[in-house]
PLY file of the C-alpha trace (Angstrom):
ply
format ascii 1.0
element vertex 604
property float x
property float y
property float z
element edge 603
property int vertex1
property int vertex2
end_header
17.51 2.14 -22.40
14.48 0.40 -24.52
12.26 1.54 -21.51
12.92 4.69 -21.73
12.82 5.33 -25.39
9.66 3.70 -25.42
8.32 6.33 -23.18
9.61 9.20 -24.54
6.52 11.80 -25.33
8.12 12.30 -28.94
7.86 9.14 -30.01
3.75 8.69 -29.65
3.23 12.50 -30.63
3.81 11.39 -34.72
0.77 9.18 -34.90
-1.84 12.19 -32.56
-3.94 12.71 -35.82
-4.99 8.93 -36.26
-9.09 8.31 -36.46
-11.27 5.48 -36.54
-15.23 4.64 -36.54
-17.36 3.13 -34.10
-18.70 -0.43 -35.60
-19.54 -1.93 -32.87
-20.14 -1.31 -28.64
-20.34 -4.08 -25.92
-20.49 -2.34 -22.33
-17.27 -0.60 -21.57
-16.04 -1.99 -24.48
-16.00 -0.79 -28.30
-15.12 -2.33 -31.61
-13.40 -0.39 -34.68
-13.67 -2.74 -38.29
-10.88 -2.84 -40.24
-6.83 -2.07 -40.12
-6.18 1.46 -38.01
-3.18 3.01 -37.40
-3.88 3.29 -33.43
-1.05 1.15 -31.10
-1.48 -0.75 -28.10
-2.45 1.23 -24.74
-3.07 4.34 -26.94
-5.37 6.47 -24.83
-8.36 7.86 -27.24
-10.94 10.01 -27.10
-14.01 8.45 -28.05
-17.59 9.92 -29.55
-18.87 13.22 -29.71
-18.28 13.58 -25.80
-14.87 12.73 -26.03
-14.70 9.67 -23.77
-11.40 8.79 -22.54
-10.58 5.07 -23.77
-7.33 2.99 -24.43
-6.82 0.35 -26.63
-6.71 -2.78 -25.41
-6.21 -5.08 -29.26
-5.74 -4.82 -32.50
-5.33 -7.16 -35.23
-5.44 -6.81 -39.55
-9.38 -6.33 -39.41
-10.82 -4.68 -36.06
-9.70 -2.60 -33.02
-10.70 -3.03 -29.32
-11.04 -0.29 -27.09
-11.68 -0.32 -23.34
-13.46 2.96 -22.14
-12.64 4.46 -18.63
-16.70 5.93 -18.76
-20.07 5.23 -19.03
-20.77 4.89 -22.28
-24.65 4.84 -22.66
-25.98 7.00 -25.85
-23.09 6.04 -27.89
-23.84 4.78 -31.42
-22.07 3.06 -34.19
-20.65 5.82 -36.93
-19.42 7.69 -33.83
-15.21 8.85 -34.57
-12.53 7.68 -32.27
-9.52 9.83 -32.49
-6.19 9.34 -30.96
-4.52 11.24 -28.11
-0.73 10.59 -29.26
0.17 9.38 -26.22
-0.34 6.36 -24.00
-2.73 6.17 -21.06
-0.29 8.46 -18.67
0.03 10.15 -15.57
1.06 14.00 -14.68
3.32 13.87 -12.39
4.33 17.32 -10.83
3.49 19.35 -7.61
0.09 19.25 -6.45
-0.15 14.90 -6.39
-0.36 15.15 -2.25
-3.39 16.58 -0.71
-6.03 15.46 -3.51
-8.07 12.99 -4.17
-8.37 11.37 -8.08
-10.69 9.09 -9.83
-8.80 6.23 -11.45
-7.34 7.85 -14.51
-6.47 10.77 -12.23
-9.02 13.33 -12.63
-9.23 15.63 -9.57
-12.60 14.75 -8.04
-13.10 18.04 -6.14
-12.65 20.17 -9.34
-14.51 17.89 -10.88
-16.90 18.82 -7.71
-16.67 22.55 -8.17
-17.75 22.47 -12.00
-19.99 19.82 -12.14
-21.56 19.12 -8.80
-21.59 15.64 -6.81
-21.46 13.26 -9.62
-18.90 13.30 -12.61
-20.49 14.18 -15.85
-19.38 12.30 -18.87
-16.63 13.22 -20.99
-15.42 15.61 -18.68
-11.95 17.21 -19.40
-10.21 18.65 -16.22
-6.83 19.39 -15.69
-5.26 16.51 -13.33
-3.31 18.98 -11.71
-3.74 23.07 -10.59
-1.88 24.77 -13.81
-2.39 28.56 -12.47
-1.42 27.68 -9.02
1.79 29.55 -8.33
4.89 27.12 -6.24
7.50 28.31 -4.48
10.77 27.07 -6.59
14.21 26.62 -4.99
16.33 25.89 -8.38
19.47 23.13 -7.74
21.17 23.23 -10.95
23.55 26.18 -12.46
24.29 27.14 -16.03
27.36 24.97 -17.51
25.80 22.03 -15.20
25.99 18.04 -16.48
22.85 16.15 -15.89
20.94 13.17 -17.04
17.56 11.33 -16.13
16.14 11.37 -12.82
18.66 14.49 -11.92
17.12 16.70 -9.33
16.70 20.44 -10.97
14.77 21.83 -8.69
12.87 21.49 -5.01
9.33 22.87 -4.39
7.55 22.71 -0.93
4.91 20.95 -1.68
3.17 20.69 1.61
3.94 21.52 4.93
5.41 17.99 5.06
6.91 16.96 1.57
9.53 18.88 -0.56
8.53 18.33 -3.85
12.21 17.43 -6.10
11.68 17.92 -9.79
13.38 15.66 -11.81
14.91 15.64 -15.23
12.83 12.97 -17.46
14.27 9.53 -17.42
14.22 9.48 -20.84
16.99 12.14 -21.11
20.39 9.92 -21.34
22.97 13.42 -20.67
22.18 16.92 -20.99
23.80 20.36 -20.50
22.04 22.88 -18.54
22.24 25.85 -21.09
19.87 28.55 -19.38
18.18 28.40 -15.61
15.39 30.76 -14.20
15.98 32.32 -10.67
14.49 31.25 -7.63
10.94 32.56 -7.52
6.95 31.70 -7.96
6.13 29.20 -11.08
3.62 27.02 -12.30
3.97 23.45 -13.02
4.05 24.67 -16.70
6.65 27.32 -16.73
10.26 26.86 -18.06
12.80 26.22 -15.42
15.66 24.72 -16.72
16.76 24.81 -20.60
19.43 21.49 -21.41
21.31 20.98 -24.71
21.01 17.29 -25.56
23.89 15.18 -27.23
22.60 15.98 -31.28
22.62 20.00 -30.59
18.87 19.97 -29.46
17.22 22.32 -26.80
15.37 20.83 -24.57
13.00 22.81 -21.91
12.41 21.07 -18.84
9.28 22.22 -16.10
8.10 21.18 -13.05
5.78 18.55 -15.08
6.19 15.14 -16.26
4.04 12.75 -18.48
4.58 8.81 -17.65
2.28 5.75 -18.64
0.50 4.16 -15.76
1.53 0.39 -17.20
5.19 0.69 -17.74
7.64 0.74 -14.50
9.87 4.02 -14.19
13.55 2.76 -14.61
15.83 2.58 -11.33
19.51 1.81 -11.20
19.53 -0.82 -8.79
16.96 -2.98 -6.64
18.54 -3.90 -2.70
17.56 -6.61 -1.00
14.88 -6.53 1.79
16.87 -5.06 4.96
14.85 -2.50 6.61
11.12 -2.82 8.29
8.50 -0.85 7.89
7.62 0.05 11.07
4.20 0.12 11.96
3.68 0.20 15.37
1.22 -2.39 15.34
2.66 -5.51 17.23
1.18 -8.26 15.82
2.71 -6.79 12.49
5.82 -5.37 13.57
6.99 -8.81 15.83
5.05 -11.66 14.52
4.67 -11.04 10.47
6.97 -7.44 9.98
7.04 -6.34 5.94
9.89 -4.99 4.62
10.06 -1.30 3.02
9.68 -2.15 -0.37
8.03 -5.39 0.68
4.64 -6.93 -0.29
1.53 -8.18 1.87
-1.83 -9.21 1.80
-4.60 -8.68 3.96
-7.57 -11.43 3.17
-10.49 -11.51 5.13
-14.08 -11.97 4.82
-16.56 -9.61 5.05
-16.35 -7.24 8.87
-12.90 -8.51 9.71
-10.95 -5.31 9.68
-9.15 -5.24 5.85
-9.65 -1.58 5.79
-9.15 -0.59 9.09
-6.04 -2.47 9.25
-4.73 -0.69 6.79
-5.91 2.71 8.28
-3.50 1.84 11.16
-0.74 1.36 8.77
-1.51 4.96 6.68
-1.09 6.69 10.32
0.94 5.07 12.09
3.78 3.72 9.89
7.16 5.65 9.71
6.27 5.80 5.56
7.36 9.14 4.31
4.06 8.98 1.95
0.52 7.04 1.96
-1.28 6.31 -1.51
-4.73 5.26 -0.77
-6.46 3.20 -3.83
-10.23 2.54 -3.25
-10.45 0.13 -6.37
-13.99 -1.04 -6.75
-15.20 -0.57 -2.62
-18.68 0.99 -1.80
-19.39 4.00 -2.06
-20.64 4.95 1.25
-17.05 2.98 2.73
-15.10 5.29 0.60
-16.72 8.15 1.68
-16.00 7.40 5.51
-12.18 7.34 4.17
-12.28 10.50 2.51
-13.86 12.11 5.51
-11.16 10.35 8.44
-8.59 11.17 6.34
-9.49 14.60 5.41
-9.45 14.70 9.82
-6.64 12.79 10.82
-3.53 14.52 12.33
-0.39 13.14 11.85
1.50 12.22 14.92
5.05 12.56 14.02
3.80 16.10 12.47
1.26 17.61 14.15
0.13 18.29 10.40
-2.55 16.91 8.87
-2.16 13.26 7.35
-3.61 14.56 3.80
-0.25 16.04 3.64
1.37 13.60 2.75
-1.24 11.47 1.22
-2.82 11.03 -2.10
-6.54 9.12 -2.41
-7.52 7.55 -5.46
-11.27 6.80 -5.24
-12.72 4.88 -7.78
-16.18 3.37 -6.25
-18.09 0.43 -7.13
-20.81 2.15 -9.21
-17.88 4.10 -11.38
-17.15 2.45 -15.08
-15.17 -1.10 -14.40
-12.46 -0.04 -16.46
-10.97 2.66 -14.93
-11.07 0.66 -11.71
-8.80 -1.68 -13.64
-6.27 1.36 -14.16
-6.90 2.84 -10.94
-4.13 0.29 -9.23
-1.55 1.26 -11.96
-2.86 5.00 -11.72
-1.86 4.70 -8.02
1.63 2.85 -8.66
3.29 5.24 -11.03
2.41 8.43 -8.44
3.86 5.85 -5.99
6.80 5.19 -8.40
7.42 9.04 -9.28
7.97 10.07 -4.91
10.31 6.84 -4.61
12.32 8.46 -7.63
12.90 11.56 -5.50
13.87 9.63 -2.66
10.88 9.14 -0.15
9.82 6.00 1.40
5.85 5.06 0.10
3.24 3.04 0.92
0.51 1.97 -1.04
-2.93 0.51 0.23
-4.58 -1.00 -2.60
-8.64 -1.63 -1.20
-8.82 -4.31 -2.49
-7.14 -6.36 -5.32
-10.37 -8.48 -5.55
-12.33 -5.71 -6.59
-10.02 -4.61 -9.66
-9.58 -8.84 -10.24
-13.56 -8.62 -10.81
-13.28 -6.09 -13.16
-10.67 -7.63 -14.86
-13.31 -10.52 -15.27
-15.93 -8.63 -16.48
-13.51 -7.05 -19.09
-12.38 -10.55 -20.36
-16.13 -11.83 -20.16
-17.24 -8.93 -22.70
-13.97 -9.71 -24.44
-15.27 -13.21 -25.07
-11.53 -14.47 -23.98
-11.11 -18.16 -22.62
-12.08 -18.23 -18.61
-9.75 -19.82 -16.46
-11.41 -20.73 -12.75
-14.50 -19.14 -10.96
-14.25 -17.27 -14.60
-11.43 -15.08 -14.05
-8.83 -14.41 -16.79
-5.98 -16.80 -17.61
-3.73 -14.16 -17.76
-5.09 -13.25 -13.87
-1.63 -14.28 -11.91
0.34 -12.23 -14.71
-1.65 -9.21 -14.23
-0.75 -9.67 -10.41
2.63 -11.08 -10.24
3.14 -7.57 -12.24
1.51 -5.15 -10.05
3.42 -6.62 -7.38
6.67 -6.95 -8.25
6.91 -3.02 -8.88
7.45 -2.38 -5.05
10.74 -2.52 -4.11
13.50 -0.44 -2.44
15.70 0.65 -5.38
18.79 2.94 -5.99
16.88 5.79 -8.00
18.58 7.45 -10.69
19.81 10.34 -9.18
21.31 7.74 -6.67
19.08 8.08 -4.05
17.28 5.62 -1.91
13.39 5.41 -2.13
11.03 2.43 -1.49
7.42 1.40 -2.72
5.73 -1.09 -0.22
2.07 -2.82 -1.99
-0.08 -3.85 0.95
-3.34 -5.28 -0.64
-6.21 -6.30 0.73
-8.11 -9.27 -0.65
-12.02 -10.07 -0.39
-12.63 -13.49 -0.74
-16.16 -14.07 -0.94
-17.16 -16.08 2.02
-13.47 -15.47 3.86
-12.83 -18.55 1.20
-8.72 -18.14 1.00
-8.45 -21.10 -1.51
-10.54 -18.75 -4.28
-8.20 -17.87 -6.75
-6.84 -14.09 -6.12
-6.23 -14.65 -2.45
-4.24 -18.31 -3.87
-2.51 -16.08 -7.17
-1.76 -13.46 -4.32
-0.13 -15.53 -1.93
2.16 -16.69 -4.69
3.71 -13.15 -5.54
3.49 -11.65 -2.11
5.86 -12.73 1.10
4.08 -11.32 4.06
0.43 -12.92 4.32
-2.04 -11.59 6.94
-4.93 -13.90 7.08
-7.96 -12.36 9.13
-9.92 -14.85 10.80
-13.68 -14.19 11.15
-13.64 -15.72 14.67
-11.16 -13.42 16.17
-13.25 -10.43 14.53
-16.53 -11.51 15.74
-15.13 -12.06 19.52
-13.58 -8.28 19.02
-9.90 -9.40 18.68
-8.50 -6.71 16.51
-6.24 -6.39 14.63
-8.32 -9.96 13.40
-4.58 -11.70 11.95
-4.80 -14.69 12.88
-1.17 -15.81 14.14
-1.70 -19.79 12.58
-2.43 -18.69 9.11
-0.42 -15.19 8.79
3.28 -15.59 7.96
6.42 -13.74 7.04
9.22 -14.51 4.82
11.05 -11.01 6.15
11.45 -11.83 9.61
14.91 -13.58 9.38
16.07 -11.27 6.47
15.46 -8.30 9.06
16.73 -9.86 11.69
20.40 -7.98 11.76
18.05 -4.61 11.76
16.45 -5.81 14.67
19.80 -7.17 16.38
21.38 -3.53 15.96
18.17 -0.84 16.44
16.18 -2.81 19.32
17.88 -6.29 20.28
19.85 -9.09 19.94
16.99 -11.45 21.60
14.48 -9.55 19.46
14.29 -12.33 16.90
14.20 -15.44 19.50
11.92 -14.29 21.85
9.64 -13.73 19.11
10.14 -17.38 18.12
9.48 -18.19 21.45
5.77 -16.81 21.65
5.07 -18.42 18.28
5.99 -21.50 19.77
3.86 -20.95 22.57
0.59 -19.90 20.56
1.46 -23.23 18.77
1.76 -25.04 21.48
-1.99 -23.34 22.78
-3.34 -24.67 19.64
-2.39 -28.38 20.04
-3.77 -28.49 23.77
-6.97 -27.20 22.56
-7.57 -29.93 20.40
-7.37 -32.05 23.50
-9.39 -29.87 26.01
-12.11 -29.86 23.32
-12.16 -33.07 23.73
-11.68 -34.00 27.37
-12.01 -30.65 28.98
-8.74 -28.42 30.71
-9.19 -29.91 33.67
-7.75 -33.04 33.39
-4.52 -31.17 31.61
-1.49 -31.57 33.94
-0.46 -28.32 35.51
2.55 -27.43 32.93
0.12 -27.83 30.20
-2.19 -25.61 31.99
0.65 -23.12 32.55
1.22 -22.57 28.69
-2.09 -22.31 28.02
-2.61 -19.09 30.58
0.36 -17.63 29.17
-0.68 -18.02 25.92
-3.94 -16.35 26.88
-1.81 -13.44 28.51
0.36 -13.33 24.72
-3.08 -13.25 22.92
-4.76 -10.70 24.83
-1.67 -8.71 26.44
0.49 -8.79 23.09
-1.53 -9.21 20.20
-5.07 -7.65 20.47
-4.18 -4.22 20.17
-7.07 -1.11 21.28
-6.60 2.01 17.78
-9.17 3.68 20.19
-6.32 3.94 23.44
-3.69 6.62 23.31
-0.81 4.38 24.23
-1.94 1.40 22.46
-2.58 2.55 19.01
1.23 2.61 18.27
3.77 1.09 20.02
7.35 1.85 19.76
9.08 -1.09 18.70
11.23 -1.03 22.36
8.16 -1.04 24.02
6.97 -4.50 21.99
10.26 -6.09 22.74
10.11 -5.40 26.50
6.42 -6.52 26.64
7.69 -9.72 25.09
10.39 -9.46 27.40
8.16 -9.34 30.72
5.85 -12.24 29.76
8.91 -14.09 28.77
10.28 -13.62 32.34
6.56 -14.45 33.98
6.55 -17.88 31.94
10.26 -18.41 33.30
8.96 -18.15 36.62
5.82 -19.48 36.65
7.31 -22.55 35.18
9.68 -23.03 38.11
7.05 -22.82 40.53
4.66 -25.36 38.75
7.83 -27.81 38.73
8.33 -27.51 42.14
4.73 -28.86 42.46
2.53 -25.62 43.46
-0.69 -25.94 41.19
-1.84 -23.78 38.57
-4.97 -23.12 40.77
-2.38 -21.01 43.29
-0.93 -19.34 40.75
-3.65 -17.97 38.81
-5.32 -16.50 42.11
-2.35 -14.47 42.67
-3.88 -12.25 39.69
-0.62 -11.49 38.13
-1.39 -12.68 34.77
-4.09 -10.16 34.76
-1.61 -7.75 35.91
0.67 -8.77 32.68
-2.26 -8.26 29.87
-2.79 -4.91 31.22
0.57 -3.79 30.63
-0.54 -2.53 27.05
-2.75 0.14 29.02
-0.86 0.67 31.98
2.23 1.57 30.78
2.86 5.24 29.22
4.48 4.88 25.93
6.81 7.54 27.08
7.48 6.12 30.60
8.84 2.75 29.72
10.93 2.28 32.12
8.06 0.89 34.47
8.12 -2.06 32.41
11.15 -2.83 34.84
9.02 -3.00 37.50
7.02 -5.61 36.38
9.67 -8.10 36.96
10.49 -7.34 40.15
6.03 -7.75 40.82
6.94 -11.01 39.35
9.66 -11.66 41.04
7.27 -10.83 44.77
4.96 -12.68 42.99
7.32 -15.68 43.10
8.56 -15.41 46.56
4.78 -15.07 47.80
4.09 -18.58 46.16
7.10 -20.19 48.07
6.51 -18.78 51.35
2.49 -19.90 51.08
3.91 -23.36 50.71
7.13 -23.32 52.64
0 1
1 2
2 3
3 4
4 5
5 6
6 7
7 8
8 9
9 10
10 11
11 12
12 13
13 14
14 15
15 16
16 17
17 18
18 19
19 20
20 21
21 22
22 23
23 24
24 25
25 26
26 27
27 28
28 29
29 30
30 31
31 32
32 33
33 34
34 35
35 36
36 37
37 38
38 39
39 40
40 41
41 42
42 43
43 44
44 45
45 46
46 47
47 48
48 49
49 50
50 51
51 52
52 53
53 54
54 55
55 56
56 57
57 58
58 59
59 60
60 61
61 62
62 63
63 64
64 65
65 66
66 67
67 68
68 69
69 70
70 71
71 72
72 73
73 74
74 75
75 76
76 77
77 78
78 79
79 80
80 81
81 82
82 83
83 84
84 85
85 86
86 87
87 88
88 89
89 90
90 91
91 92
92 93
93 94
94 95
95 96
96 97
97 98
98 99
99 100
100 101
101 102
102 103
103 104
104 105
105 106
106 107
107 108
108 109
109 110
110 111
111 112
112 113
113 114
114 115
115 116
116 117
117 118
118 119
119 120
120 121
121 122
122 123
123 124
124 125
125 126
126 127
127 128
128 129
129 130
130 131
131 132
132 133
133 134
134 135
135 136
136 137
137 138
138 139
139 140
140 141
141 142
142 143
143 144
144 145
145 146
146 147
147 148
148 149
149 150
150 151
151 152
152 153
153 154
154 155
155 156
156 157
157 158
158 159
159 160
160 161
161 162
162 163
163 164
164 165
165 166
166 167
167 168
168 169
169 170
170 171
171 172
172 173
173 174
174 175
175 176
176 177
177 178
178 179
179 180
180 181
181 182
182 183
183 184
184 185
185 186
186 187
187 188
188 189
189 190
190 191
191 192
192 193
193 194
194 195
195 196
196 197
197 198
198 199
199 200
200 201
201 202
202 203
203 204
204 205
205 206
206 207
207 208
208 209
209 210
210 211
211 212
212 213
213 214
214 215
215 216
216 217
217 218
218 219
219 220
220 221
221 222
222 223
223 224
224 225
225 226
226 227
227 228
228 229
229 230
230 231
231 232
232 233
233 234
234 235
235 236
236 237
237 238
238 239
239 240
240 241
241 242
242 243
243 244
244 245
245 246
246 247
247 248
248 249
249 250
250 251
251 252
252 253
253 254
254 255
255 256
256 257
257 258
258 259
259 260
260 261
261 262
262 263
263 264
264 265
265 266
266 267
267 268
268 269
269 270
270 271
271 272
272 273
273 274
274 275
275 276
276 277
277 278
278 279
279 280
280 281
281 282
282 283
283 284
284 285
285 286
286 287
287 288
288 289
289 290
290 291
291 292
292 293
293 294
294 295
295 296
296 297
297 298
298 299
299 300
300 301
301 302
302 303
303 304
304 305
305 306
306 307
307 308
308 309
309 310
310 311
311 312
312 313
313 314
314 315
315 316
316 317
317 318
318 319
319 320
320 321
321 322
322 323
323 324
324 325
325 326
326 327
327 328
328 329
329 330
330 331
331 332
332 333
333 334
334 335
335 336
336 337
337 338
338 339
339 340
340 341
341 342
342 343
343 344
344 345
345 346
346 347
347 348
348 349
349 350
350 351
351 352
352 353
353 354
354 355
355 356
356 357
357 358
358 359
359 360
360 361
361 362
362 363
363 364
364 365
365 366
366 367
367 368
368 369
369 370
370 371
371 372
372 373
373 374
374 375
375 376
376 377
377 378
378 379
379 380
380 381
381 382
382 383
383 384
384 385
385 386
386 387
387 388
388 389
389 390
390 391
391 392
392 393
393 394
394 395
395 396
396 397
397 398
398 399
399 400
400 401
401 402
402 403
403 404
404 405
405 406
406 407
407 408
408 409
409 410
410 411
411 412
412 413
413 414
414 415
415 416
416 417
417 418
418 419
419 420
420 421
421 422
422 423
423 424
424 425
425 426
426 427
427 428
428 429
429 430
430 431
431 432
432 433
433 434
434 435
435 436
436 437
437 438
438 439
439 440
440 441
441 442
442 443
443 444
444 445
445 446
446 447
447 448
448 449
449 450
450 451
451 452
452 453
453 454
454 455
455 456
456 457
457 458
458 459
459 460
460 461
461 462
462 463
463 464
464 465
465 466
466 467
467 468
468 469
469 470
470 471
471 472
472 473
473 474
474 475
475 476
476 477
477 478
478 479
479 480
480 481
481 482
482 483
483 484
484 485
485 486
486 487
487 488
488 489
489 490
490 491
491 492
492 493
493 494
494 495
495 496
496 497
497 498
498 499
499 500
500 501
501 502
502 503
503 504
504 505
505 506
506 507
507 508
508 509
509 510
510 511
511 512
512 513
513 514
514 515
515 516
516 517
517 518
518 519
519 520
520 521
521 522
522 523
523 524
524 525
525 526
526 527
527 528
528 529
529 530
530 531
531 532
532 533
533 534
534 535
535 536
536 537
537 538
538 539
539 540
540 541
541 542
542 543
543 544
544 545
545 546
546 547
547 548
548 549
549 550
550 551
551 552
552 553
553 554
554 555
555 556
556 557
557 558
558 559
559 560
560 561
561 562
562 563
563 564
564 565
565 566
566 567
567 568
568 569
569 570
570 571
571 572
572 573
573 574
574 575
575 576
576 577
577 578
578 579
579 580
580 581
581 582
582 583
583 584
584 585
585 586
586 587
587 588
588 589
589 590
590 591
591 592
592 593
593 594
594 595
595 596
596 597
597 598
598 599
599 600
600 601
601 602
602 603
């Protein structure tokens, strides 16, 4: 209830005539002397240019202001005057299939007017006003409805219908007057309500919400359902949850970005938000280009349909890269509401941690270690714990999964974002350099990646796939683990004086590493792999291990067994097998099981 009457548009709109004077500027960051009547994370409009700002403090004798743009040329005496409102999102059709800055200014508009580079102080609509939508109204005159009530459905793209909401901030309403189906903009009158005190209300397609407050749900569920995204190493070893949280650390080259590339195509999320917080510019660019190309498989559309980019490059101001996560969250936040399953890549957390440092630097605030902010694990134990799969408003179900990489400098996971990250998040995917530099991709290393969703999914993966899902994934953990004691030894004292049962696990570990876990984006049926096809992979080099194990026990060496070549046979399953012919995995056992017989008869 507070939440909402805290963001109610009303409430701001009595203060939209406040002023103040430039005293003093530090970087991104200005000074106002003496009392004002601005509030905290009022957006403002600062200098002749109008440069969009928020403020950040304010005490009895000066005002602090962070400012989302470059703001060389400014001078003291400049006015500051207040927008009314909070730093806020628009939130209405036209979000999927563009790409925004941080504070969500369309960057090909931006493109149109003002050529390659955005010009300061320049005021765009976020969203197309004149563009006319195709409006399927879902309320009738003499109708009851409250906050987050669906009013109307738009087809937004090819792939997404677009449900208009009521405001949350609307408690119970009477729909009093409603437009027939037809063509509207986002700023046309749909639906008129009568509110409790006798007040008319008129409700279009468009809704205002600040970026740094949460959008109120009626219920958070527990972590039951994965997000499936057919890469194995993810989806068997270290799954995530819809609505759950992960990181992806790595050093410089190890695949943080390409990683999550895999999961904006291939994951069975209803909608991708991409947030380039802080990355190079030339990087960026390559994303807006694949993106812009990529078709979606379960579509045959293209991906931008159902994907928003938020672009916000190194060389852009440092703090709108610091509202560029939030920016991201709330459009992520506002598709959830209607009922859609999203996923959010934030590239990368360091980056927008940086700024955050720089902020606090010019600030003059206390540093905690390596300089960043004392408040640094707040700022990120409260980006993450807005994911979630909640019961919406309207009573739907709608998730918001956070996957966010994090650059240590130097692959250095004990610097402190990757160590505050680990803390809020429960799916860790630690890229190892090694791996990446020997061309094992996906780079997660299996030793220092973990999971805390794997037994909570479990009962999902008893009932959709199978009940030995869970254990024989144990089982290949145990294996790799197993791998990684021997080689301690054999770096030591060589394989060769290894007995042969030692020997055995570490070949089939070799066939789980490069059979199972290195995975090829670049082959057709090993870019995504169905999660049946995973478990009967498993399920094979389970049943070669089986075997081979019985034949090393009966004393045939591991020599014999490795010249047979059907480990080599087992790694190339991944390739061999059509992802829509999977019943020749069946086979395999029964090449095993020749494979088996051959060895006894040898030796008979």
């Amino acid at each position: 209830m507070s939440i909402r009457n805290s963001c109610s548009e009303e409430v701001w709109a009595l203060d939209s005539k406040n002023t103040g004077v430039i005293y003093g500027i530090n970087g991104p960051v200005i000074y106002l002397k003496g009392k004002s009547s601005f509030r905290m994370s009022e957006m403002v409009y600062v200098g002749k240019e109008k440069l969009v700002g928020e403020v950040i403090s304010l005490d009895k004798d000066r005002t602090t202001i962070q400012v989302y743009e470059e703001t060389s040329g400014l001078r003291p005496g400049e006015k500051v005057e207040s927008s009314g409102a909070p730093v806020s999102v628009t939130l209405a059709p036209g979000i999927l299939n563009n790409i925004f800055d941080g504070i969500e200014r369309p960057l090909e508009r931006i493109a149109d007017t003002g050529g390659a580079f955005i010009a300061r102080g320049v005021s765009v609509d976020s969203l197309d006003t004149e563009k006319l939508w195709q409006t399927h109204l879902t309320v009738a005159k003499g109708d009851l409805v409250h906050g987050g009530a669906i009013i109307a459905e738009v087809p937004e793209t090819r792939a997404i219908v677009h449900k208009c909401m009521v405001p949350p901030d609307v408690e119970s309403a009477e729909v009093v007057e409603v437009v027939p189906d037809g063509e509207y903009t986002i700023r046309d009158v749909l639906v008129k309500v009568q509110l409790p005190d006798g007040q008319i209300r008129e409700l279009t397609m468009t809704q205002k919400w600040p970026i740094r407050v949460a959008r109120p749900v009626s219920q958070r569920y527990p972590a039951s359902i994965p997000l499936v995204t057919g890469q194995r190493i993810l989806d068997t070893m270290f799954p995530i949850a819809k609505g759950g949280t992960a990181a992806i650390p790595g050093g410089f080259g190890t695949g943080k970005t390409m990683t999550q590339h895999q999961i904006a195509k291939w994951s069975d999320a209803d909608i991708i938000i991409y947030i380039g917080c802080g990355e190079r510019g030339n990087e960026m660019t390559q994303v807006l280009e694949e993106f812009g190309e990529l078709i979606d498989p379960k579509s045959g559309n293209p991906l931008m349909d159902r994907t928003t980019l938020i672009a916000n490059t190194s060389n852009m101001p440092v703090a709108a890269r610091e509202a560029s996560i939030y920016t991201g969250l709330t459009l992520a936040e506002y598709y959830r509401d209607m009922g859609y399953d999203v996923a959010i890549m934030a590239d990368s957390t360091s980056r927008w941690a940086e700024a955050l440092r720089e902020l606090s630097g010019r600030l003059e605030e206390m540093p905690a270690e390596e300089g960043f902010p004392a408040y640094l694990a707040s700022r990120l134990s409260a980006f993450y714990e807005r994911a979630g799969m909640m019961q919406t408003l309207n009573g739907a179900s709608g998730s918001v999964s956070i996957i966010g990489a994090v650059s240590p400098q130097g692959g250095d996971f004990s610097e402190p974002v990757t160590q505050n990250t680990k803390r809020f998040v429960r799916c860790f995917w630690g890229l190892d350099k090694s791996l990446a530099y020997a061309r094992h991709f996906p780079a997660i290393h299996w030793l220092t990646s973990y999971s805390e969703y794997t037994m909570e999914l479990s009962a999902w993966y008893a009932d959709h796939v199978s009940p030995k899902f869970v254990d024989y994934r144990n089982r290949l953990m145990g294996l790799l683990s197993q791998e990684n004691n021997l080689m301690e030894i054999v770096k030591l004292i060589g394989a060769d004086v290894l007995p042969d049962d030692q020997k055995l696990v570490l070949e089939i570990a070799r066939v789980i590493r490069l059979g199972f876990l290195q995975q090829n984006a670049f082959h057709k049926d090993d870019t995504c792999v169905s999660m049946e096809k995973q478990f009967k992979m498993m399920d094979v080099i389970l049943y070669l291990y089986r075997k081979s194990r019985k034949l090393v026990a009966m004393g045939h060496p591991m020599s014999l067994l490795k010249a047979e070549g059907i480990f080599e046979k087992v790694i190339a399953v991944k390739y061999d097998v059509p992802n829509d012919n999977l019943q020749m995995l069946d086979m395999y056992k029964q090449d095993i099981d020749d494979f088996y017989n051959r060895i006894l008869e040898k030796n008979a």
